[in-house]
Every structure is written in structure tokens, then in C-alpha cells.
C-alpha positions in Angstrom: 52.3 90.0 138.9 54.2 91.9 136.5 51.7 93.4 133.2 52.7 91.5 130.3 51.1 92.6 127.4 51.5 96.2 126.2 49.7 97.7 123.0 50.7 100.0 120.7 48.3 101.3 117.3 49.1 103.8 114.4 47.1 106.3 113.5 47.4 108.8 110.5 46.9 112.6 111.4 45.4 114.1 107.8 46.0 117.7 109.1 49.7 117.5 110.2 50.7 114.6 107.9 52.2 112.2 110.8 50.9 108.8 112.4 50.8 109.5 115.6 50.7 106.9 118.3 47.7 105.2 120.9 49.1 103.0 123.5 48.9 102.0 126.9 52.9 102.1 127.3 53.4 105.1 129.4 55.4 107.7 127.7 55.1 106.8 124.3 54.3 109.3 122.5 55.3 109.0 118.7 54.9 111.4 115.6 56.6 110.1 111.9 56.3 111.3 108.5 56.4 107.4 107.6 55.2 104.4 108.8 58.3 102.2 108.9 60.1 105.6 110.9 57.2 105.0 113.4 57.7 101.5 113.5 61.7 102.1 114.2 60.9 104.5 116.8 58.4 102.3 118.7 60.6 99.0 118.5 63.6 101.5 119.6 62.0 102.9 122.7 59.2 100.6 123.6 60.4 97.5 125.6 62.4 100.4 127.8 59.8 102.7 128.7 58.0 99.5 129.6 61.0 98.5 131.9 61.1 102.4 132.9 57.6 102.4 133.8 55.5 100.2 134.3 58.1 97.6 136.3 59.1 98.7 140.3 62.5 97.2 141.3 61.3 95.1 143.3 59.6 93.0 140.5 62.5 93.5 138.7 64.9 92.2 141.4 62.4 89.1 142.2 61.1 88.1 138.7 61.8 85.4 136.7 63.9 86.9 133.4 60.9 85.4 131.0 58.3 87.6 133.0 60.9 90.5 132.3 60.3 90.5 128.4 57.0 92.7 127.7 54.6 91.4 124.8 54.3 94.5 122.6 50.8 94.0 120.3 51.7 96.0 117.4 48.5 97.4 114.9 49.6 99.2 111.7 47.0 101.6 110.6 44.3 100.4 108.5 42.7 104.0 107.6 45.3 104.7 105.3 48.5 102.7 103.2 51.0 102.2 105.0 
């Protein structure tokens, strides 16, 4: 069965002034000055790298197209404004 649920959290770096991203989305990796730039960049790039990696052809040859979209949790920082 095909992982459904993916989860992506902001964090703010105080030394090199970005938020900088935790997830379990492999290959996501994201630095921004701003919050809503990190936001762009994660709803950009996300549901791909999901499709990229963590889907095989086969499940994407033999799934239904509802299991196909990825439910992305998304946690905006709460240790500083964003």
C-alpha cells in the first residue's frame, strides 16, 4: 500500500536567519528568508518528490488515481511569527 500521509514542519534558524525545513518527504530540503517563500517552495516541490520518491512504478501503474494524491501535514512554526 502506497504511504499516504507525508509531513512537513518549519523551523526558524536564529543564526543564519532562514526556516529551514523537517520532513519525512525525501529530498526536501528547504531554506527561506520568509515564511510564505517557504511555504511556496514546499507546495511547489512537495507532492513531486513524493511521486519521485517515495512511489515505485509499479504502484503507480496499478493504483487507484485517489491513492496517487499524497496528504501533505503542513506545521508553520510556532517558535517564532510567522
Amino acid at each position: 500500500m502506497i504511504k499516504r500521509m507525508f509531513s512537513v514542519a518549519a523551523h526558524w534558524d536564529d543564526e543564519a536567519k532562514v526556516f529551514y525545513s523537517e520532513s519525512d518527504i525525501i529530498g526536501l530540503h528547504i531554506e527561506a528568508k520568509t515564511i510564505d517563500e517557504f511555504e511556496s517552495v514546499m507546495m511547489d516541490v512537495a507532492p513531486g518528490l513524493v511521486i519521485a520518491n517515495h512511489m515505485s512504478k509499479a504502484e503507480l501503474a496499478s493504483a487507484a488515481p485517489e491513492d496517487l494524491i499524497p496528504a501533505i501535514l503542513w506545521q508553520r512554526p510556532t517558535d517564532k511569527a510567522a
